[in-house]
C-alpha positions as a Python dict, from the first residue, in 0.01 Angstrom:
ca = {
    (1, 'X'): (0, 0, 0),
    (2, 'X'): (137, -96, 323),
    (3, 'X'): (453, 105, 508),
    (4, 'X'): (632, -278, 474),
    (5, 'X'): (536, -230, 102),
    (6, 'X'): (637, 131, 61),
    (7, 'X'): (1007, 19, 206),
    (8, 'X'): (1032, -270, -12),
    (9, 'X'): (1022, -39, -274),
    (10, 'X'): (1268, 216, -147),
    (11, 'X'): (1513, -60, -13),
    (12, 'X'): (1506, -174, -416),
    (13, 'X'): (1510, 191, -570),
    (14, 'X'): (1841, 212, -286),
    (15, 'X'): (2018, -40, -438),
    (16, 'X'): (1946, 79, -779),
    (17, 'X'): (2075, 448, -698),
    (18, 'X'): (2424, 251, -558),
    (19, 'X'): (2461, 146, -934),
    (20, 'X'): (2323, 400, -1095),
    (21, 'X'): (2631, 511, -1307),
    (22, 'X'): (2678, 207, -1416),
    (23, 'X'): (2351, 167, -1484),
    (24, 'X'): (2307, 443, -1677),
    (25, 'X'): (2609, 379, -1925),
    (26, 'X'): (2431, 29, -1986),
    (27, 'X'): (2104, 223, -2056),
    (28, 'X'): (2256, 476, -2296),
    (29, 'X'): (2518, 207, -2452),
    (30, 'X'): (2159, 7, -2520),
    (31, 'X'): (2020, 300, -2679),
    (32, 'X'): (2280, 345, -2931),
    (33, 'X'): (2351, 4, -3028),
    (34, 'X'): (1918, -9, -3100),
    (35, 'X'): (1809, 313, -3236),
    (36, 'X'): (1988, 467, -3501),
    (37, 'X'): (1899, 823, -3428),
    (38, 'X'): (2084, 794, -3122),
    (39, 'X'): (2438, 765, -3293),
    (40, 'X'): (2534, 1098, -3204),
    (41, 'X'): (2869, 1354, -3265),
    (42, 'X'): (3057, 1358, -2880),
    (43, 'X'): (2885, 1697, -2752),
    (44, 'X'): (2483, 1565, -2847),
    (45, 'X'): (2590, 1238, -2684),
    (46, 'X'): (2697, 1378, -2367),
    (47, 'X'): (2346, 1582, -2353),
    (48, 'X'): (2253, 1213, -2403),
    (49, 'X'): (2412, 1080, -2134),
    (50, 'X'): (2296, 1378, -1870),
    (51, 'X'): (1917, 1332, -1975),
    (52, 'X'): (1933, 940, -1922),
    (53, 'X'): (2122, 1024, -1613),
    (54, 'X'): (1853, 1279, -1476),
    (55, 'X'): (1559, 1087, -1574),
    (56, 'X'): (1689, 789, -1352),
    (57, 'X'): (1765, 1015, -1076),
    (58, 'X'): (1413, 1130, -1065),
    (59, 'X'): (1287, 814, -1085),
    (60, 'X'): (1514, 638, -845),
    (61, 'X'): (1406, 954, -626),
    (62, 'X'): (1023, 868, -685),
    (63, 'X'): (1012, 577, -537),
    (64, 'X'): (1314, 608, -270),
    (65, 'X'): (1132, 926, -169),
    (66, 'X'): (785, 861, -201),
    (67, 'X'): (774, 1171, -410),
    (68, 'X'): (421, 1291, -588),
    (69, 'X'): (348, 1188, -924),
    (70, 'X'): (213, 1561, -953),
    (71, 'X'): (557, 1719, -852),
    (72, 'X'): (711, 1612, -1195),
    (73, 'X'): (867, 1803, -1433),
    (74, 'X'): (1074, 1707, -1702),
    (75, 'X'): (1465, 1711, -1605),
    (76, 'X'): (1667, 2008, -1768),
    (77, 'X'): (1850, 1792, -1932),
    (78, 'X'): (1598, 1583, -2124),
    (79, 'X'): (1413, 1862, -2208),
    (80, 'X'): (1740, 1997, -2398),
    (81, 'X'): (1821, 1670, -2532),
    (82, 'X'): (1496, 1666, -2676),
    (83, 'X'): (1523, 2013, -2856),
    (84, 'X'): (1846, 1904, -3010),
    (85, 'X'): (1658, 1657, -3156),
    (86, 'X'): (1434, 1814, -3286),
    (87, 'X'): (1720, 2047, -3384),
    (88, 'X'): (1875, 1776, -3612),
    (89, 'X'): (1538, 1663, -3746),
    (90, 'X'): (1573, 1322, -3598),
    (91, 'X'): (1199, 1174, -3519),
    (92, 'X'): (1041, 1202, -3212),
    (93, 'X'): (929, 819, -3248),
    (94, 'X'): (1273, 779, -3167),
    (95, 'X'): (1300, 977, -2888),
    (96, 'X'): (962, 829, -2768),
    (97, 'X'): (1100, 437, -2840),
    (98, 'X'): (1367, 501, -2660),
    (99, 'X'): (1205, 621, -2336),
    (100, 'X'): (962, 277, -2381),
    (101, 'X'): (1262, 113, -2397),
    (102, 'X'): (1452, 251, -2082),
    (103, 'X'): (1123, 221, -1912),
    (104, 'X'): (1133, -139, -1937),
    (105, 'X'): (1511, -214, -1867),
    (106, 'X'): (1488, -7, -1588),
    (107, 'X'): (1198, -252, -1425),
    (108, 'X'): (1464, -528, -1487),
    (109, 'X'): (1662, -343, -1319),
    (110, 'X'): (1388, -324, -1023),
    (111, 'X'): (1289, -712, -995),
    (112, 'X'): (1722, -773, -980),
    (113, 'X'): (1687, -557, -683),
    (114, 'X'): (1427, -701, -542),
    (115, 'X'): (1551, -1065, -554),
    (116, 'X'): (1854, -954, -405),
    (117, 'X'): (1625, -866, -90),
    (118, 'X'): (1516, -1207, -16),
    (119, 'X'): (1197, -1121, -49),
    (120, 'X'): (838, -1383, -40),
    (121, 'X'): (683, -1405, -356),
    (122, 'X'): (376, -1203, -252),
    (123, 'X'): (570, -968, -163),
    (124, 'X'): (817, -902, -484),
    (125, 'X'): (505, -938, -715),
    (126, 'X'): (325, -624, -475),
    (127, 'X'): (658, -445, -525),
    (128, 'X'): (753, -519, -875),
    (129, 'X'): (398, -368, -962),
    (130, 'X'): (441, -53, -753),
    (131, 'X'): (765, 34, -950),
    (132, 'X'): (636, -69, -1279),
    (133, 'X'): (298, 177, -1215),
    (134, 'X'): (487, 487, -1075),
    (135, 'X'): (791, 423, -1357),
    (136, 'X'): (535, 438, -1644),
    (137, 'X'): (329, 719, -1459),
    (138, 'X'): (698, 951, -1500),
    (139, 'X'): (735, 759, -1819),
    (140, 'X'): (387, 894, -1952),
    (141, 'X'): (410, 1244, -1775),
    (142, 'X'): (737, 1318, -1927),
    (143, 'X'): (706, 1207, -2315),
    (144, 'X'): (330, 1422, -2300),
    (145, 'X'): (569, 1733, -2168),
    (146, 'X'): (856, 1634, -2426),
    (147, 'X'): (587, 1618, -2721),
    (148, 'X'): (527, 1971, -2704),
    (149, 'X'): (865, 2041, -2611),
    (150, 'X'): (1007, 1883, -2961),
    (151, 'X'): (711, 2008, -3175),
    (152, 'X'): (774, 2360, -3047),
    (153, 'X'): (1082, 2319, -3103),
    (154, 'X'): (1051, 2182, -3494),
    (155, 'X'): (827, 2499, -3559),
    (156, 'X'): (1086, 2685, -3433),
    (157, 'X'): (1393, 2559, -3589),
    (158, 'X'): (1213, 2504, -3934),
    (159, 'X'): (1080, 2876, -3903),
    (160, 'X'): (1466, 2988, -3852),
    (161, 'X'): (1616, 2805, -4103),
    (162, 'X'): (1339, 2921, -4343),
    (163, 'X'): (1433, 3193, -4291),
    (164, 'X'): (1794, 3159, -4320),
    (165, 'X'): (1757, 2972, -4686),
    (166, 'X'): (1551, 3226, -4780),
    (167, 'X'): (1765, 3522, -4734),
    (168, 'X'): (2072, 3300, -4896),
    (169, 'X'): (1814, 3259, -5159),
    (170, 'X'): (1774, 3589, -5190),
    (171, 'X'): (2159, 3696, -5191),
    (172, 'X'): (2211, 3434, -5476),
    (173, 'X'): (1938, 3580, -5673),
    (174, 'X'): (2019, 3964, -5598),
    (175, 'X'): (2411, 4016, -5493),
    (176, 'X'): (2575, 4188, -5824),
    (177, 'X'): (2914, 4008, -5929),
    (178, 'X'): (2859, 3673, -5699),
    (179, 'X'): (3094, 3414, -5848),
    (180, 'X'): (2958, 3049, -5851),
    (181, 'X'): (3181, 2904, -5653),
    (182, 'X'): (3059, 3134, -5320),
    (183, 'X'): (2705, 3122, -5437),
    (184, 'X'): (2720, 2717, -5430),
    (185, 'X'): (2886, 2775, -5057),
    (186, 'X'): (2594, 2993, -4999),
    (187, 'X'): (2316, 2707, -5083),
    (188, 'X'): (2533, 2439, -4967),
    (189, 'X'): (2439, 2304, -5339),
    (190, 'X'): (2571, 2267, -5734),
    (191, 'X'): (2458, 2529, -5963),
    (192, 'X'): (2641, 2363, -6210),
    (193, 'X'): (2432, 2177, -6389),
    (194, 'X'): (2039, 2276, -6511),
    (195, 'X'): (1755, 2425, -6310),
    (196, 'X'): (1388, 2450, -6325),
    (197, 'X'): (1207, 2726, -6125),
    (198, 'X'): (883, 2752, -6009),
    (199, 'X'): (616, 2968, -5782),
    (200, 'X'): (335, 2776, -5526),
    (201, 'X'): (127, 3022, -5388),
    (202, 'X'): (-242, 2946, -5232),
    (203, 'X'): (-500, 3160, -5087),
    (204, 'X'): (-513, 3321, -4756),
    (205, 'X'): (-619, 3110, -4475),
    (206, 'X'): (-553, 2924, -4150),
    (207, 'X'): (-156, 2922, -4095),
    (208, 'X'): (-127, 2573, -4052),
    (209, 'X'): (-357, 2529, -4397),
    (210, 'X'): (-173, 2724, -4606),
    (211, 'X'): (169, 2581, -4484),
    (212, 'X'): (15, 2229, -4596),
    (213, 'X'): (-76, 2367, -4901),
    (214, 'X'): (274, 2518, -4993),
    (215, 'X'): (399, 2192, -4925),
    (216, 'X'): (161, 2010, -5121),
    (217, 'X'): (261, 2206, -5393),
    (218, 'X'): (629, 2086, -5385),
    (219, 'X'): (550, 1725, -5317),
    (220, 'X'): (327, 1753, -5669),
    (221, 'X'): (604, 1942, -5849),
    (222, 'X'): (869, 1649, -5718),
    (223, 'X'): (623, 1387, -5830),
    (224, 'X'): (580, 1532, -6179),
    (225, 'X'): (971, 1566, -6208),
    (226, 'X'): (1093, 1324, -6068),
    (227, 'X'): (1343, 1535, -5830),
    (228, 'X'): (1303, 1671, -5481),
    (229, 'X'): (1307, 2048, -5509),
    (230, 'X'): (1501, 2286, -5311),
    (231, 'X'): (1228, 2504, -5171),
    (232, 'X'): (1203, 2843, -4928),
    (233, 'X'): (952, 3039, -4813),
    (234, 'X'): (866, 3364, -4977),
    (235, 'X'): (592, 3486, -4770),
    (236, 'X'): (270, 3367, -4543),
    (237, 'X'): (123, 3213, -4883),
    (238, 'X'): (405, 3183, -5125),
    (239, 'X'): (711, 2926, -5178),
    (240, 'X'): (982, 2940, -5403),
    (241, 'X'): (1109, 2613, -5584),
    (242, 'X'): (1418, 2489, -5818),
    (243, 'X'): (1466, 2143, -5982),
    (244, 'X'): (1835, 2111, -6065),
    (245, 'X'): (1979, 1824, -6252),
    (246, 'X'): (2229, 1736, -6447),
    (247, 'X'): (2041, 1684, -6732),
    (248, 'X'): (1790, 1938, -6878),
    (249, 'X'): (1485, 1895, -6696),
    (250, 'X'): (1194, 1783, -6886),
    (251, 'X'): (843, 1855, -6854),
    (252, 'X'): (652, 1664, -7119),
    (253, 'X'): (268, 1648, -7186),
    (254, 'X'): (211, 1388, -6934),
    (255, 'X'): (422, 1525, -6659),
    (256, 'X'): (250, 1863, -6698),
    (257, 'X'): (-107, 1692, -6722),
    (258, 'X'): (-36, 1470, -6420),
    (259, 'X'): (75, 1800, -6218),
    (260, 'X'): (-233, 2012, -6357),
    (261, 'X'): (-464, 1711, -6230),
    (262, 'X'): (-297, 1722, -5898),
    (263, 'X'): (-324, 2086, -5850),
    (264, 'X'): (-705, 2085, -5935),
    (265, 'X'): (-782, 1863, -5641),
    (266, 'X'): (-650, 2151, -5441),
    (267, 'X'): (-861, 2429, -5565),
    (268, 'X'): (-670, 2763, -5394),
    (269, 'X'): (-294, 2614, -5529),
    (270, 'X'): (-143, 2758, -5784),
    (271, 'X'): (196, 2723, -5937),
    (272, 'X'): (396, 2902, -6202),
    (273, 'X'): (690, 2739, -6350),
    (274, 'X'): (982, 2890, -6577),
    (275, 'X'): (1212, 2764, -6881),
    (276, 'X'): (1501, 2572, -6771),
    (277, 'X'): (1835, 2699, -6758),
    (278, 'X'): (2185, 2659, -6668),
    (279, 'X'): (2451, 2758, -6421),
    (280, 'X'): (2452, 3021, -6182),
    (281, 'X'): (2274, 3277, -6439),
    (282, 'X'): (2030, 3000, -6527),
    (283, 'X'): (1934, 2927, -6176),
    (284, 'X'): (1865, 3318, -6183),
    (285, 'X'): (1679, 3340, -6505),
    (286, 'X'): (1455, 3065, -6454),
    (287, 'X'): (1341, 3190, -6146),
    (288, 'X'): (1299, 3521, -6340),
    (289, 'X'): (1042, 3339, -6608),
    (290, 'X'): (839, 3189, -6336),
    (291, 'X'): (786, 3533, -6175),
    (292, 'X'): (633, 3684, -6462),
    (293, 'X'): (457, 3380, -6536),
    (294, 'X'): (324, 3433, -6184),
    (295, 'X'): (283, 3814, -6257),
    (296, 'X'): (58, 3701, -6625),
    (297, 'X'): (-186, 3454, -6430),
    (298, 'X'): (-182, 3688, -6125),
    (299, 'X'): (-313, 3962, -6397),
    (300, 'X'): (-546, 3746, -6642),
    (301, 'X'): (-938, 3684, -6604),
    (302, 'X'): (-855, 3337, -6627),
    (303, 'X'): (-899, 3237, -6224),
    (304, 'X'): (-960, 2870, -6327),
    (305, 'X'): (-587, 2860, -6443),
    (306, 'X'): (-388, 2635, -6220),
    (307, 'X'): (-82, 2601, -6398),
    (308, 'X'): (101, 2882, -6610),
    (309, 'X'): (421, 2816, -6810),
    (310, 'X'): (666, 3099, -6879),
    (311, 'X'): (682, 2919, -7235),
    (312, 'X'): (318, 2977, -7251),
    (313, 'X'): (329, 3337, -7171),
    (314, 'X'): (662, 3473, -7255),
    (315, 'X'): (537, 3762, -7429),
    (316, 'X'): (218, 3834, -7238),
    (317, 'X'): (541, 3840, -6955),
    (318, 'X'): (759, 4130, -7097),
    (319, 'X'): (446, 4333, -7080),
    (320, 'X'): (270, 4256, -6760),
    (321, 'X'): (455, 4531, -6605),
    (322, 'X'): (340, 4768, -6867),
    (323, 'X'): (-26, 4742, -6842),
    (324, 'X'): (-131, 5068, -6926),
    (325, 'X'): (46, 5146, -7218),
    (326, 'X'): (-22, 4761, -7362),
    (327, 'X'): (-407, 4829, -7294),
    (328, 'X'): (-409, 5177, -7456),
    (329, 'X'): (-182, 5040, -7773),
    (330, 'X'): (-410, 4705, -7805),
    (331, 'X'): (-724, 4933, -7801),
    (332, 'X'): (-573, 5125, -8095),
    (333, 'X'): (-510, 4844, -8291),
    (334, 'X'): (-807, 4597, -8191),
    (335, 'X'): (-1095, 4869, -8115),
    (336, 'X'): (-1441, 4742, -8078),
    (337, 'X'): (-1284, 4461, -8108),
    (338, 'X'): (-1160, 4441, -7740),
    (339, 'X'): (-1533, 4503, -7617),
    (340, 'X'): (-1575, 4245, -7346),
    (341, 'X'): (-1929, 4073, -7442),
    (342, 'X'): (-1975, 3722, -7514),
    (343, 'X'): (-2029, 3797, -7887),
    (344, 'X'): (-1715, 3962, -7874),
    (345, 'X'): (-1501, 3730, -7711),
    (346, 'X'): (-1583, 3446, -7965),
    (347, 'X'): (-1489, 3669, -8239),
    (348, 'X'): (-1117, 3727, -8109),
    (349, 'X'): (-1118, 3352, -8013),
    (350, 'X'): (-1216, 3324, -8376),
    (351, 'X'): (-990, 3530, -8536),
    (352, 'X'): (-679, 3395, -8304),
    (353, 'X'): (-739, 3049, -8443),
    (354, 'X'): (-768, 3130, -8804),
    (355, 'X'): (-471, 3348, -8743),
    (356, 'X'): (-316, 3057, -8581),
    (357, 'X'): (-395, 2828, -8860),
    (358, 'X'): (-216, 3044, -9110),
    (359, 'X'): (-578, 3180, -9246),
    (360, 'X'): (-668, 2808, -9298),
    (361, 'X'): (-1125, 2827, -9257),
    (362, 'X'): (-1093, 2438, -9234),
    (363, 'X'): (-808, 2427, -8978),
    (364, 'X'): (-952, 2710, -8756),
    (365, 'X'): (-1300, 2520, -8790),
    (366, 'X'): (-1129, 2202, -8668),
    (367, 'X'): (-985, 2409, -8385),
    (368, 'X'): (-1294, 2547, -8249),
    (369, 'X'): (-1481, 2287, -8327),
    (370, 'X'): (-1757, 2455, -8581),
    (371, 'X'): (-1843, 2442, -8901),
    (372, 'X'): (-1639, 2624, -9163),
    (373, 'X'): (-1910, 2891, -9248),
    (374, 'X'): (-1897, 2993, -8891),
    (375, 'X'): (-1528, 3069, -8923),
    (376, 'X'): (-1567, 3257, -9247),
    (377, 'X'): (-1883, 3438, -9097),
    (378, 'X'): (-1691, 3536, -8797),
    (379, 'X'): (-1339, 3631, -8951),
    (380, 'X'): (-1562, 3888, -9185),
    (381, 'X'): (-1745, 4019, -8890),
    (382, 'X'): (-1427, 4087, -8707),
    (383, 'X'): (-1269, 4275, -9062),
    (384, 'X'): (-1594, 4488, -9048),
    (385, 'X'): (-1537, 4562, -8668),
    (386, 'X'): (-1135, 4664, -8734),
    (387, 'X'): (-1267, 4840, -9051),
    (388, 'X'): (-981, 4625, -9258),
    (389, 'X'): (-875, 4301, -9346),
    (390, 'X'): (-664, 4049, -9114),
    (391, 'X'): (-361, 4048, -9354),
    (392, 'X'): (-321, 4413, -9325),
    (393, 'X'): (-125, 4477, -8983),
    (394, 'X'): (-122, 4141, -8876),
    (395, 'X'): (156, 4066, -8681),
    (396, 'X'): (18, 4380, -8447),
    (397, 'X'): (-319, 4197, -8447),
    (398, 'X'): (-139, 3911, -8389),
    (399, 'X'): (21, 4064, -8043),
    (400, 'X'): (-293, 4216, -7926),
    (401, 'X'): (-502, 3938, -7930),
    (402, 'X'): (-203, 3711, -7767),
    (403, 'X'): (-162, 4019, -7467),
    (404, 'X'): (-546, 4041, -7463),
    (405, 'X'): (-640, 3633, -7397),
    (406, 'X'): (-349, 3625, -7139),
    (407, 'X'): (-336, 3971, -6909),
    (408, 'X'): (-717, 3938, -6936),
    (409, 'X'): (-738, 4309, -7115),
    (410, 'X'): (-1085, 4378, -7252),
    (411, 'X'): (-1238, 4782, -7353),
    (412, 'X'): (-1216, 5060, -7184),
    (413, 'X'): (-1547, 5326, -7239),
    (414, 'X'): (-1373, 5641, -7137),
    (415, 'X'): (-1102, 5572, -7457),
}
């Protein structure tokens, strides 16, 4: 470009810098009246104000100054502005429109200028192209610096107030004599009504995976009640979740169907759910319920189990903890009858149906899916094996085969 050229430019970036606080009210004033996000308290909108301000500067000082295209950084100011944003969780395809859209009022701005200077029309349409080029350069140089400056800046913020739910979380499930009314201040939320707990967990894996897994999780528990749950994270692979309504929350056939098909197109996800409950000792007690649900499934053979219900496992629960002392009792009253061969394992599956069916042949046979002489043959193998009838200690038979199929307890040889 020629030196005539190069003072074109300057004499129009000149008369831009005389206005520029004017200017820059006009650009800002635009910017609030267009994108939403920009609609800020008094204190955000005068960091508003300064990063408009110092992105003009540098640009008026680009092309008034000849500087460098490789000399720029990103004004203090914007950069700032832009964490706040991302502080507030407004989008960054605001923050990006809104640099498109100063961009282009401020090369009105430029051809005003230049028709001020009188200027052939060669000569305007050589400088009105300079300024657009090195305006979008410092356009483009600055939103690929303020993309990583907002993202890091999300992680950030989202990791911190993770971590601040969680340990409010944490106080409202674990502080002795909490009253509601400072455990609702707590969560910023109503415990009033009823809530609906539940455990996502996932395998280990890539950080950035498993986060997307966790949140998968949520978005299929929300779908399959119909409410957006409040959600924290536990640990690297584990998020905790309540549904609260003021209604009792209900999860019916299809709803849990529609969640268990969800959760099997995500093989490592996993989630545990509890009984709902109400008020501030409900919001406690269901999330009590989903942990041992979680504590059953993280215990039973059954890795192929998505989706565990505290309703489901409520007994096999009050034991998990107990392991040991369950196995050795269930031995006692089960014996060969906990062996853990195939044989074996149909005849408890067996004898828990006809038990089931009230010591109905025909109903347990419907069950399982055989013929009736299969049932009987089976239910007088196991009485052989336990060296007595069914009806004699049955409820105990009952139990152990329940704790058995559920904590995934089979024979121990050196009993």
């Amino acid at each position: 470009m020629s030196a005539h050229a190069d003072q074109v430019v300057r004499d129009a970036a000149k008369g831009i810098q005389a206005d520029l606080e004017h200017l820059t009210g006009e650009m800002t004033s635009m910017f609030i009246d267009a994108i939403p996000e920009f609609r800020h308290d008094d204190a955000v909108r005068r960091l508003m104000v300064a990063s408009t301000s110092s992105n003009l500067a540098a640009i008026v000082d680009i092309l008034a100054l000849n500087i460098s295209l490789d000399d720029i950084t990103v004004p203090p100011a914007a950069a700032e502005y832009a964490r706040r944003f991302a502080q507030h969780d407004l989008s960054l395809e605001a923050l990006l429109r809104a640099y498109r859209l100063g961009e282009h009022m401020f090369v009105q701005w430029a051809m005003t200028a230049l028709r001020r200077l009188d200027l052939a029309t060669d000569e305007a349409l050589a400088a009105t192209s300079r300024i657009a080029l090195l305006t979008n350069s410092y356009i483009d140089q600055v939103i690929a610096r303020l993309i990583d400056i907002y993202e890091n800046e999300r992680r950030r913020w989202d990791a911190r107030t993770d971590a601040t739910r969680a340990a409010q979380v944490r106080a409202v499930l674990d502080t002795e004599g909490l009253d509601l009314a400072s455990a609702e201040k707590m969560l910023s939320t109503s415990l009033r009504g009823w809530h609906l707990a539940a455990i996502i967990w996932t395998g280990p894996g890539p950080a950035a995976h498993v986060s997307a897994q966790l949140r998968t999780g949520a978005t299929l528990l929300a779908a399959a009640t119909g409410k957006t749950p409040l959600t924290v994270s536990a640990d690297e692979q584990t998020s905790w979740a309540w549904i609260s309504s003021t209604g009792k929350p209900d999860l019916d056939a299809y709803r849990l169907e529609r969640l268990e098909r969800g959760l099997r197109e995500h093989p490592a996800l996993r989630i545990a759910i509890g009984e709902p409950s109400s008020g501030l000792h409900g919001f406690r007690q269901t999330f009590r319920d989903a942990q041992r649900a979680r504590d059953v499934a993280a215990t039973s053979a059954d890795i192929d189990r998505v989706l565990v219900l505290h309703s489901q496992v409520a007994l096999a629960g009050l034991l998990v903890d107990h392991l040991t002392d369950v196995r050795a009792w269930a031995e006692r009253v089960l014996g060969d009858l906990m062996r853990a061969d195939e044989a074996t394992v149909r005849l408890r599956e067996t004898v828990q149906a006809f038990l089931d069916a009230r010591g109905s042949f025909t109903d347990a046979a419907a069950r399982l899916h055989v013929h009736k002489n299969t049932v009987h043959y089976r239910v007088r193998k196991a009485e052989e094996i336990l060296g007595h009838p069914l009806t004699e200690n049955r409820l105990d038979i009952e139990v152990a085969l329940l704790v058995c199929a559920q904590l995934g307890l089979r024979y121990t040889e050196d009993t």
